[in-house]
MDAnalysis code that builds the backbone (N, CA, C; Angstrom):
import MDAnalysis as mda
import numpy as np

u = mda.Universe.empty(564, n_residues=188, atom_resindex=np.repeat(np.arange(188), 3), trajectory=True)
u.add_TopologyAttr("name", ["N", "CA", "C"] * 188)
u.add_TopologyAttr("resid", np.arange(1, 189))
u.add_TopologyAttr("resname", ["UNK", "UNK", "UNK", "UNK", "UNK", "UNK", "UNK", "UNK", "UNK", "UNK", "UNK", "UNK", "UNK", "UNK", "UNK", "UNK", "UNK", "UNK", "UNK", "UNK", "UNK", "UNK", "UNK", "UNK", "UNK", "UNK", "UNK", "UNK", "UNK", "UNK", "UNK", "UNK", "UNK", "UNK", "UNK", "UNK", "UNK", "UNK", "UNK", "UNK", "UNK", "UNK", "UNK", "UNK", "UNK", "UNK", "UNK", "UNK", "UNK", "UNK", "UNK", "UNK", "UNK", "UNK", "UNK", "UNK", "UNK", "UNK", "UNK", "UNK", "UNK", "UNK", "UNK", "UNK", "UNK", "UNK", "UNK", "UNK", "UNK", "UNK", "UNK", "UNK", "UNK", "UNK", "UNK", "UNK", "UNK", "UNK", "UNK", "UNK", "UNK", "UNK", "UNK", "UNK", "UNK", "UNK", "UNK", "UNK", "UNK", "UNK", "UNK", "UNK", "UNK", "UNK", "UNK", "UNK", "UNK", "UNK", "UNK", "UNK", "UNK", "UNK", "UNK", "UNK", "UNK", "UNK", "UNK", "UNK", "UNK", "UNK", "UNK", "UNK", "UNK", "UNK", "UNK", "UNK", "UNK", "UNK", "UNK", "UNK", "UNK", "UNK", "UNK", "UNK", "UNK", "UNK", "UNK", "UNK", "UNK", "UNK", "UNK", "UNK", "UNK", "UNK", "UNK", "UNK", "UNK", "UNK", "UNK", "UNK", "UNK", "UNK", "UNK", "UNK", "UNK", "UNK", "UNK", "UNK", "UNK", "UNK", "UNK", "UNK", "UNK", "UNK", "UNK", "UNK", "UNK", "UNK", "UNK", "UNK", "UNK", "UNK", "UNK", "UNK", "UNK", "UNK", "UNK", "UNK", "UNK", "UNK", "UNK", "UNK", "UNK", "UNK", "UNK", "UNK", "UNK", "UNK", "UNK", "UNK", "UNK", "UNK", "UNK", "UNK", "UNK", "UNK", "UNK", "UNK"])
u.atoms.positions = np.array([
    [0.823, -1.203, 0.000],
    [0.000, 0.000, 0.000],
    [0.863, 1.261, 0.000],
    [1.965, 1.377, 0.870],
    [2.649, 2.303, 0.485],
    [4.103, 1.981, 0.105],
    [4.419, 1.166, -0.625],
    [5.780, 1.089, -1.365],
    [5.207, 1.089, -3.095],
    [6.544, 1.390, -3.855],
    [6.120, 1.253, -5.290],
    [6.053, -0.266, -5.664],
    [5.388, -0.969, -5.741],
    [5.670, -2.564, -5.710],
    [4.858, -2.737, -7.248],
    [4.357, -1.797, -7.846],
    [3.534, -2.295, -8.679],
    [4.596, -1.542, -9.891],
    [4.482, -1.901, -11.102],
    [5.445, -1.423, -12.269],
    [4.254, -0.254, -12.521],
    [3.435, -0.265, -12.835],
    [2.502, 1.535, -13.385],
    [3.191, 1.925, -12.664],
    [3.304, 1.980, -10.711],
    [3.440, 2.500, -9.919],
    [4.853, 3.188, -10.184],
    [5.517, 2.453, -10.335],
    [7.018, 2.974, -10.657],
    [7.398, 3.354, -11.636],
    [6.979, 3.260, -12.616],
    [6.862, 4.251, -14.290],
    [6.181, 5.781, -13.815],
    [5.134, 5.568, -13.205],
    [4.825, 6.999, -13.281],
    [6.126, 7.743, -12.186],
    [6.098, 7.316, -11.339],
    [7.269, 8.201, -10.732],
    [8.690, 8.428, -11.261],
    [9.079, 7.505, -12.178],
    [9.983, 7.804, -12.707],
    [10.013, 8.665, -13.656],
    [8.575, 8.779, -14.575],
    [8.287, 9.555, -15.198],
    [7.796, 10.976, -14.510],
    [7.714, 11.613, -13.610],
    [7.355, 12.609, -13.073],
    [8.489, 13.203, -12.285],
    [9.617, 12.239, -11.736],
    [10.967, 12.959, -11.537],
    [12.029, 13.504, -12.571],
    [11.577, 12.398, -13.990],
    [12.410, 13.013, -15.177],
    [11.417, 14.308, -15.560],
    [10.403, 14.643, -15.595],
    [9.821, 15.603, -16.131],
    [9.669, 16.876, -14.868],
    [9.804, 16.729, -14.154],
    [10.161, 17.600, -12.841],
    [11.352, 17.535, -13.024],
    [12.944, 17.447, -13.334],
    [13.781, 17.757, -13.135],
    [14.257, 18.253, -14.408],
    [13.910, 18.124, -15.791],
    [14.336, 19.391, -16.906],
    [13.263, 19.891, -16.969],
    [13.745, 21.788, -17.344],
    [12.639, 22.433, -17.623],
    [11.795, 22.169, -19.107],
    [12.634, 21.214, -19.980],
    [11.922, 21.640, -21.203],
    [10.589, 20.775, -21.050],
    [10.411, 19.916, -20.231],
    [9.359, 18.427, -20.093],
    [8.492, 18.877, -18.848],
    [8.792, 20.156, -18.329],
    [8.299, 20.232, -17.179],
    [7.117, 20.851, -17.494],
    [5.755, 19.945, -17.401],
    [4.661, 20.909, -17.449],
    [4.132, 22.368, -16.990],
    [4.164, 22.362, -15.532],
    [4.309, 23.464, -15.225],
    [5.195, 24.558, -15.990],
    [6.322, 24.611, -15.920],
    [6.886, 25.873, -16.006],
    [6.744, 25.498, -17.600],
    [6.138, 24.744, -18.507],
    [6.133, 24.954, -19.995],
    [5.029, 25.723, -20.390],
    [3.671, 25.781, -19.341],
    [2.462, 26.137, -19.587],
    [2.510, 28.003, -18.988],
    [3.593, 27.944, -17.942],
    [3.669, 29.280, -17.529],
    [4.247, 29.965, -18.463],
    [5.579, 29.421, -19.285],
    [6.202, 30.228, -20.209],
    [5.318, 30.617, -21.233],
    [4.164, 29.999, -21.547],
    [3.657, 30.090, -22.690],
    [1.903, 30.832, -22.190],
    [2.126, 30.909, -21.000],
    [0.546, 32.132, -20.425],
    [1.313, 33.251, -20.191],
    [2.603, 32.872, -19.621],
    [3.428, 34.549, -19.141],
    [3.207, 34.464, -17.740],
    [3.209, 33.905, -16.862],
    [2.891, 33.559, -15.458],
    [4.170, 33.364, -14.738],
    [4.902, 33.814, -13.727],
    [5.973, 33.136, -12.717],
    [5.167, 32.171, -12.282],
    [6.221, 30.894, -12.389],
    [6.209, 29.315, -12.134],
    [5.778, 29.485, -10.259],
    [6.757, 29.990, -9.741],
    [6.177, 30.365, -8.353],
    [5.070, 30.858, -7.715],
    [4.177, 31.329, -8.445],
    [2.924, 31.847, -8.602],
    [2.300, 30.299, -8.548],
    [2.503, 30.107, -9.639],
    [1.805, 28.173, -9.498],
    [1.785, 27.527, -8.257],
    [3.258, 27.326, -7.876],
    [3.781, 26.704, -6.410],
    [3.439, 27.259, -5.488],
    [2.896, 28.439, -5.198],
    [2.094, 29.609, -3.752],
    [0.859, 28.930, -4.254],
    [-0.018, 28.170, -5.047],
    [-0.845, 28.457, -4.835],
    [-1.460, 27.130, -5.046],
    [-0.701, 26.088, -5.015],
    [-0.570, 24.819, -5.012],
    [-0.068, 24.057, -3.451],
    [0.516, 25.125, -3.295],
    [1.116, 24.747, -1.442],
    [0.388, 24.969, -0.665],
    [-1.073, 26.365, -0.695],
    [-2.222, 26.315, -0.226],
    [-3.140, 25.932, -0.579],
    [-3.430, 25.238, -1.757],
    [-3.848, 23.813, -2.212],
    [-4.041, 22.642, -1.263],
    [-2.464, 22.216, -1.174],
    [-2.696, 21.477, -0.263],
    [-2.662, 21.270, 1.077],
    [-2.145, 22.659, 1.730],
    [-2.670, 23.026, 3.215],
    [-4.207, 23.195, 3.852],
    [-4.947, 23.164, 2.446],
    [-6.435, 23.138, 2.476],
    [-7.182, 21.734, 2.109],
    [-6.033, 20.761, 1.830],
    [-6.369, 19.434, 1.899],
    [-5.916, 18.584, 2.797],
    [-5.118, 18.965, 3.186],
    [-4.531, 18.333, 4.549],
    [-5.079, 18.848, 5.959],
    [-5.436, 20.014, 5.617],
    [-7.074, 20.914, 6.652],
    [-8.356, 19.727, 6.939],
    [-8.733, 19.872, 5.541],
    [-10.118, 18.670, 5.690],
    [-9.738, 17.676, 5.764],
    [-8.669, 17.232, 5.460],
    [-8.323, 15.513, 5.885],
    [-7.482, 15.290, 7.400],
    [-7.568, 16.433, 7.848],
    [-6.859, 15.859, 8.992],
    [-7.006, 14.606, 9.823],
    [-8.249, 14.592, 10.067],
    [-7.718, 13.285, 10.673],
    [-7.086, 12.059, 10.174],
    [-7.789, 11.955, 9.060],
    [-6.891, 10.946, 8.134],
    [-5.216, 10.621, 7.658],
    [-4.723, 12.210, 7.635],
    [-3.560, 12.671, 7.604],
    [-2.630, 11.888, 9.154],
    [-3.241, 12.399, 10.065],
    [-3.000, 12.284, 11.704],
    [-3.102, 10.768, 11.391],
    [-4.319, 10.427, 11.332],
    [-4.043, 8.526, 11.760],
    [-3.150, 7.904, 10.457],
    [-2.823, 8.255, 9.361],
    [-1.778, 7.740, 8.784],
    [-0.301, 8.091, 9.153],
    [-0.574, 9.268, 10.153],
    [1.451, 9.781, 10.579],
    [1.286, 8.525, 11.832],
    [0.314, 8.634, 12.694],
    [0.902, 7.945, 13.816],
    [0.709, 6.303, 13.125],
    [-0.201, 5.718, 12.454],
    [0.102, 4.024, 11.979],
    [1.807, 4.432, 11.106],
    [2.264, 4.919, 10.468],
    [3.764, 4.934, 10.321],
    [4.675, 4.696, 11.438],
    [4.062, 6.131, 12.476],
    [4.517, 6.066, 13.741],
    [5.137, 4.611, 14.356],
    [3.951, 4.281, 14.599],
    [3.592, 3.150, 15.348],
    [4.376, 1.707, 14.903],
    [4.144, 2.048, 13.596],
    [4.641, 0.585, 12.851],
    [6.012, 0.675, 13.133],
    [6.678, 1.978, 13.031],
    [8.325, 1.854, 12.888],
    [8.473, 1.177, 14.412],
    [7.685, 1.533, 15.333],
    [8.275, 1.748, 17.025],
    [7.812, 0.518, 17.002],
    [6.876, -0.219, 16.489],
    [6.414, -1.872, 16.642],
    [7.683, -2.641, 15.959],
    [7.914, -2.443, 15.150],
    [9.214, -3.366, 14.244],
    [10.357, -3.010, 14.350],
    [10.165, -2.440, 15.966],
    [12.001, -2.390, 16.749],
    [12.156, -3.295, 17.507],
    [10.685, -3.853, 17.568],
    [10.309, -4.926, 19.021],
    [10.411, -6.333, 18.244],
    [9.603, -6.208, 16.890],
    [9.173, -7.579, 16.710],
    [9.595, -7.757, 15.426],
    [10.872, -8.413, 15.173],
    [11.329, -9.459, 13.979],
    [10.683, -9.372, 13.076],
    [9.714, -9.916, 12.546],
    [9.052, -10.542, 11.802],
    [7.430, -10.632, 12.632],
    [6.504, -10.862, 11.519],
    [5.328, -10.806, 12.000],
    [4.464, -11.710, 11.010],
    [4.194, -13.457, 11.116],
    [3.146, -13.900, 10.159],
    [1.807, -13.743, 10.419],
    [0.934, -13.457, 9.163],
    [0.003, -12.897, 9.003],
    [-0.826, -13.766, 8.436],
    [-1.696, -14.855, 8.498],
    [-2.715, -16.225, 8.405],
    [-3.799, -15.390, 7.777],
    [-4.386, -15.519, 6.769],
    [-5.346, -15.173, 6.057],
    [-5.525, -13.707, 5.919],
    [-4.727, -13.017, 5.432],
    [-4.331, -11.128, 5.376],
    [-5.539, -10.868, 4.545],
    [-5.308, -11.814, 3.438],
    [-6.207, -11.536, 2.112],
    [-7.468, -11.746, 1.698],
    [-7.894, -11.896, 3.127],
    [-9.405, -12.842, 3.572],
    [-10.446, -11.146, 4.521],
    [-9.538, -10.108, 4.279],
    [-10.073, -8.782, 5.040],
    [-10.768, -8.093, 3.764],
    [-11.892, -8.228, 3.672],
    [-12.496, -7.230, 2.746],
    [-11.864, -5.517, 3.033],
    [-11.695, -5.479, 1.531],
    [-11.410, -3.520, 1.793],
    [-12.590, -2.141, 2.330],
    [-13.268, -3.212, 2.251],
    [-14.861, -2.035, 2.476],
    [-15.983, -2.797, 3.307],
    [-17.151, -2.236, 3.958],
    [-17.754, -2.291, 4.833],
    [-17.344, -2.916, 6.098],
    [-18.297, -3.389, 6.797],
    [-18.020, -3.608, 8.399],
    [-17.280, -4.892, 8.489],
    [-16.505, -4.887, 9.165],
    [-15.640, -5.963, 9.756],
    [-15.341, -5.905, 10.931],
    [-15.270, -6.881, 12.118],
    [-15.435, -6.873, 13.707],
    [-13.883, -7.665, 13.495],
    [-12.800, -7.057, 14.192],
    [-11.690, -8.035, 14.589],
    [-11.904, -8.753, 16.232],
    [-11.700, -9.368, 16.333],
    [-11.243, -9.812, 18.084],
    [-9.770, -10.306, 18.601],
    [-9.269, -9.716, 19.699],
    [-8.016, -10.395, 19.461],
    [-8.227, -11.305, 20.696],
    [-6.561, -11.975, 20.694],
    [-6.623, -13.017, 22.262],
    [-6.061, -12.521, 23.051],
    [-5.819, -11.011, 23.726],
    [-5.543, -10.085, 24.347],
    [-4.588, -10.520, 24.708],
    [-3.016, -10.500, 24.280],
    [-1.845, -11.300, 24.812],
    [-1.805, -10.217, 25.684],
    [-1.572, -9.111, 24.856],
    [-1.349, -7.944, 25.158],
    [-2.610, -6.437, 24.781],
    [-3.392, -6.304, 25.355],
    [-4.504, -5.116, 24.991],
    [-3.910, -3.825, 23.733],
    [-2.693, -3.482, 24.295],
    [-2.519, -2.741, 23.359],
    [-1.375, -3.085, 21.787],
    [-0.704, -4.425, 22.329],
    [-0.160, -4.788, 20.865],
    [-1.040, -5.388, 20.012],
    [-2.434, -6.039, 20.763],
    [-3.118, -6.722, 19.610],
    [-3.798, -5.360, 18.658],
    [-4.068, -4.094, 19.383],
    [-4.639, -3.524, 18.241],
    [-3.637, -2.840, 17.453],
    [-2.042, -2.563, 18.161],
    [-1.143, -2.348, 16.703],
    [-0.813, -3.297, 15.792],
    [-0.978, -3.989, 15.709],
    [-0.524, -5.709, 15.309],
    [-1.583, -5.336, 14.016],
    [-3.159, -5.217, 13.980],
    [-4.087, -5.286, 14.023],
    [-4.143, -3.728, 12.540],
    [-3.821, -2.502, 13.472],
    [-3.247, -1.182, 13.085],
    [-2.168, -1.165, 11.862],
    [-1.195, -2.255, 12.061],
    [0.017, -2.033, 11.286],
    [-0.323, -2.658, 9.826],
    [-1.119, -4.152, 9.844],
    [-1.401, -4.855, 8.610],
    [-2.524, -5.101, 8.204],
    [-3.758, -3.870, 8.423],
    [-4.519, -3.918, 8.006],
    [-4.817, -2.838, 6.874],
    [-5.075, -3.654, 5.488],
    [-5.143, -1.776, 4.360],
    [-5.806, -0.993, 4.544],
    [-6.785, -0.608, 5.676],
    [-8.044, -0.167, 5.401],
    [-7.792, 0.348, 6.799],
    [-8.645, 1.886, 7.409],
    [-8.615, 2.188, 8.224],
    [-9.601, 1.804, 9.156],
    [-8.722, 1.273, 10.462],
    [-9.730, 0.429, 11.518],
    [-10.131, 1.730, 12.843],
    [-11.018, 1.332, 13.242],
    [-10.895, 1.774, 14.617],
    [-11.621, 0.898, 15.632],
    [-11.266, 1.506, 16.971],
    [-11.014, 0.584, 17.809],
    [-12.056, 0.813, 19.187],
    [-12.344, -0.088, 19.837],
    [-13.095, 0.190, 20.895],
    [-11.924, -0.231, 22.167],
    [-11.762, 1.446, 22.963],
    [-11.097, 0.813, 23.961],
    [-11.551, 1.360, 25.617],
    [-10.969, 0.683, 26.653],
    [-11.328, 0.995, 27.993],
    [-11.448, 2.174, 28.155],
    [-12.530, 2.933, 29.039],
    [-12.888, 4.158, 29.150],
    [-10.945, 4.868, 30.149],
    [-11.028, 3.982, 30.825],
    [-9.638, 3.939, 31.419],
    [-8.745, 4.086, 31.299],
    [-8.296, 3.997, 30.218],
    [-6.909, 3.372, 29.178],
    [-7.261, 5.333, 28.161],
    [-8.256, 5.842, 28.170],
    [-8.547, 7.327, 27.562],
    [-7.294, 8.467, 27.956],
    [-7.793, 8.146, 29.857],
    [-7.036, 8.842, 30.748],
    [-5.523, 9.151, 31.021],
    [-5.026, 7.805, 29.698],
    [-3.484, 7.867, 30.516],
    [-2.994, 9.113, 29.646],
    [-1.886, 9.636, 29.612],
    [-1.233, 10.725, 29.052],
    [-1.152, 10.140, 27.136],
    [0.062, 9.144, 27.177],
    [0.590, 8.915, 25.812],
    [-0.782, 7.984, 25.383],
    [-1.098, 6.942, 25.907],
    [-1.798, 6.089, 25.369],
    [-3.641, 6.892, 25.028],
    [-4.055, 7.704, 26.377],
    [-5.076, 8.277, 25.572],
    [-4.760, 9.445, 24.329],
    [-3.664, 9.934, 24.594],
    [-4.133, 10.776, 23.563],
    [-3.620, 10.077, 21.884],
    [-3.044, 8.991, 21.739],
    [-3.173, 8.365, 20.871],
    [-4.561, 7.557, 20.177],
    [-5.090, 7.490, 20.992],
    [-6.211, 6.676, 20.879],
    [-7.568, 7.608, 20.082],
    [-6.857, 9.143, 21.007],
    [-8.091, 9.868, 20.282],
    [-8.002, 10.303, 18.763],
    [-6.492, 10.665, 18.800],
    [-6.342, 10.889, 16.988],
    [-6.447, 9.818, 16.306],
    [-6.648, 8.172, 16.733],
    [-6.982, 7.441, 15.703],
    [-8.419, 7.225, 15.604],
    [-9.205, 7.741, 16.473],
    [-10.396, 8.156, 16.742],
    [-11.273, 6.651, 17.440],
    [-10.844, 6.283, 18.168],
    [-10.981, 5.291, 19.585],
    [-12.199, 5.181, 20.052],
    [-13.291, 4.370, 20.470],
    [-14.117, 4.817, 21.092],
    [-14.300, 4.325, 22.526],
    [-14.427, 5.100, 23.381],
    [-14.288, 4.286, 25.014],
    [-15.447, 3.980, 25.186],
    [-14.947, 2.755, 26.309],
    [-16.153, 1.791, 26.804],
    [-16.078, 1.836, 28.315],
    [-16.930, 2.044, 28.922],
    [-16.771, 1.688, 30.383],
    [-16.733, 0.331, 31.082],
    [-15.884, -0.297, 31.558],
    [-15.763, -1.714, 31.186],
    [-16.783, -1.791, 33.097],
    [-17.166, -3.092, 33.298],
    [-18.304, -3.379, 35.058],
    [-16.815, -3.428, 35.753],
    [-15.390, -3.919, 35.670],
    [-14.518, -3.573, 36.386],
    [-13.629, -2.346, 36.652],
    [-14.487, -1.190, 35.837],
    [-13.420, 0.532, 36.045],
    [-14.187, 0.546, 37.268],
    [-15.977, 0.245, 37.137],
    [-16.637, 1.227, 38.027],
    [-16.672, 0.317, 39.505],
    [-15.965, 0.026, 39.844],
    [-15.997, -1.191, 41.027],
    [-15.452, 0.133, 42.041],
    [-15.972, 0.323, 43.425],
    [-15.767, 1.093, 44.556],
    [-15.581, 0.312, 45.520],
    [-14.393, 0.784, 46.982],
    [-13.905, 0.093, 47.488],
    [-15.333, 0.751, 48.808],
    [-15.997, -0.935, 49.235],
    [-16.842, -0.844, 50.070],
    [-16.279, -0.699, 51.414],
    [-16.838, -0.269, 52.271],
    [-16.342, -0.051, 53.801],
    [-16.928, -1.425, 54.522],
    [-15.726, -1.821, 55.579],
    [-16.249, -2.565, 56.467],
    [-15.761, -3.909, 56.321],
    [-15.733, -5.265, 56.700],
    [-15.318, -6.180, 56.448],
    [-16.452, -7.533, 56.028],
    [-16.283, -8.118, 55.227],
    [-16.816, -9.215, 55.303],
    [-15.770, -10.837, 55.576],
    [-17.235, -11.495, 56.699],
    [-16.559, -12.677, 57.156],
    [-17.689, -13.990, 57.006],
    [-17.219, -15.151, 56.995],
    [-17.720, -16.458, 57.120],
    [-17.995, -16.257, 58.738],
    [-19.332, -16.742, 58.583],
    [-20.725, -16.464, 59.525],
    [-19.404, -18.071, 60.632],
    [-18.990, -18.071, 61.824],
    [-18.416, -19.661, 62.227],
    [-19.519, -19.771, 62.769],
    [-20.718, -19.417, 62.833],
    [-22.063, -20.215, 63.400],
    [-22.796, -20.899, 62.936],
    [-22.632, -20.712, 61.412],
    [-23.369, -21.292, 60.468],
    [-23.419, -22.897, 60.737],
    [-24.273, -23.582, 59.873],
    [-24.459, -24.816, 60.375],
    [-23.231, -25.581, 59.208],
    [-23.104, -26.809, 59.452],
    [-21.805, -27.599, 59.101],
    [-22.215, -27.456, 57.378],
    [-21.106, -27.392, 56.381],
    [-22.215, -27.612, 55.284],
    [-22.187, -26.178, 54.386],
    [-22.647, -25.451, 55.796],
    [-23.285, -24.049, 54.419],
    [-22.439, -22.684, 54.507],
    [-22.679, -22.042, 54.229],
    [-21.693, -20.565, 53.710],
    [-22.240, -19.600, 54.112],
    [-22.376, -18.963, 54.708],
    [-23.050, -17.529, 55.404],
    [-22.508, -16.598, 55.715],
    [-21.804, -15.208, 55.127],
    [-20.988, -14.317, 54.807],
    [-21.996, -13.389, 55.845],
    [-21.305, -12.612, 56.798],
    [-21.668, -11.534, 57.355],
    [-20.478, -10.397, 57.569],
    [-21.167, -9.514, 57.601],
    [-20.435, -7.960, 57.194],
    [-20.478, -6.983, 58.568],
    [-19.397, -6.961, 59.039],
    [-18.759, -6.226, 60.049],
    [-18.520, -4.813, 59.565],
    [-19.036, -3.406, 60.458],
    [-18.497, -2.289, 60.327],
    [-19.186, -1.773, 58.565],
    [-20.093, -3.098, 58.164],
    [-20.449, -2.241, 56.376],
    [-21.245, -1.170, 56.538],
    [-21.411, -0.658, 55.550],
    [-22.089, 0.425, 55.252],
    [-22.863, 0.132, 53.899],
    [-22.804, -0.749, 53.481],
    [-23.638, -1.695, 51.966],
    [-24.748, -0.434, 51.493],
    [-25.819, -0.495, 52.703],
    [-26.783, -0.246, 52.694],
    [-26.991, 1.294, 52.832],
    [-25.869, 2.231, 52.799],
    [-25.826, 3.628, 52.677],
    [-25.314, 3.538, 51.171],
    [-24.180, 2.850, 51.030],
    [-22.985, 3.467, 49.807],
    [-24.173, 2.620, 48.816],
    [-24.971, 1.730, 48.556],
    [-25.553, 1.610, 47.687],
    [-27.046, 1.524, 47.600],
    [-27.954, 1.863, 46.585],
    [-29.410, 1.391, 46.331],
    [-29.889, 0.846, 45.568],
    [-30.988, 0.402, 45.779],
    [-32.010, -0.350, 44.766],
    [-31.156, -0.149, 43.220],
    [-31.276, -1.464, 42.815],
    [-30.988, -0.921, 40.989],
    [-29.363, -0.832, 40.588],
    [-28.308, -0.756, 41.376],
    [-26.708, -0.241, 41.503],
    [-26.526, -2.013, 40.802],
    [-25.608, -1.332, 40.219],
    [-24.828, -2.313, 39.246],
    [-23.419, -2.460, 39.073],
])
């Protein structure tokens, strides 16, 4: 996707550095000589061209610098990487990945690095908060989840095995709690 691997691919660039580097082949400055225009006039106004395309594409721009990013800082770590059915990822509509969470955040660069198509990701409302890792998450445009273990609160008081209980059964009683203030009807 982004190397020249294809021959068009590499004809035209070869053809656009030979014609960008003499003036007589060079479109531009052949079409200016012949309107009466400075060539630089072209280039001012072609450079805010594309400062006005890289404006509306920003994010796209952003999540293709940091998957470069990312990929270089991933393939300092990891050798080699085989990839079992690459060619089995449709380029268009919905596709659900899952990983086997070796690792939470290498499965979605793993995921990030060899996939052609831009993914995004559902991650811990938690994981938003940290410094480097949320604010990465937001320029690839991330969506947080509140997972039933962020919102867990540390209850007051102790709980113990009832030793009165009869032989057999399990009967948990709560010393010093407060259960019945810190929570109500409906709490999840």
């Amino acid at each position: 996707m982004f190397g020249l691997h294809d021959l068009h691919q590499q004809i035209i660039a070869i053809v656009l550095v030979v014609m960008l580097s003499m003036d007589v082949v060079n479109p531009v400055k052949a079409v200016c000589t012949i309107v009466g225009v400075d060539p630089s006039v072209v280039g001012w106004l072609h450079i805010l061209l594309l400062l006005g395309l890289l404006y509306n594409n920003a994010s796209d721009v952003l999540y293709f610098c940091i998957r470069v990013f990312l990929t270089s800082i991933t393939s300092i770590f990891f050798k080699s990487i085989e990839i079992v059915g690459k060619d089995n990822i449709p380029l268009d509509g919905p596709v659900i990945f899952t990983g086997n969470h070796s690792n939470q955040f290498v499965d979605g660069l793993i995921v990030l690095m060899n996939c052609y198509r831009k993914v995004g990701f559902i991650i811990a409302e938690k994981s938003m908060h940290r410094p480097v890792i949320g604010s990465l998450a937001k320029a690839v445009g991330c969506i947080p989840f509140t997972r039933p273990q962020d919102e867990v609160i540390q209850g007051k008081g102790t709980v113990l095995m009832d030793d009165a209980a009869p032989p057999g059964s399990f009967v948990l009683v709560g010393q010093d709690t407060h259960f019945t203030t810190q929570l109500s009807a409906g709490d999840q």
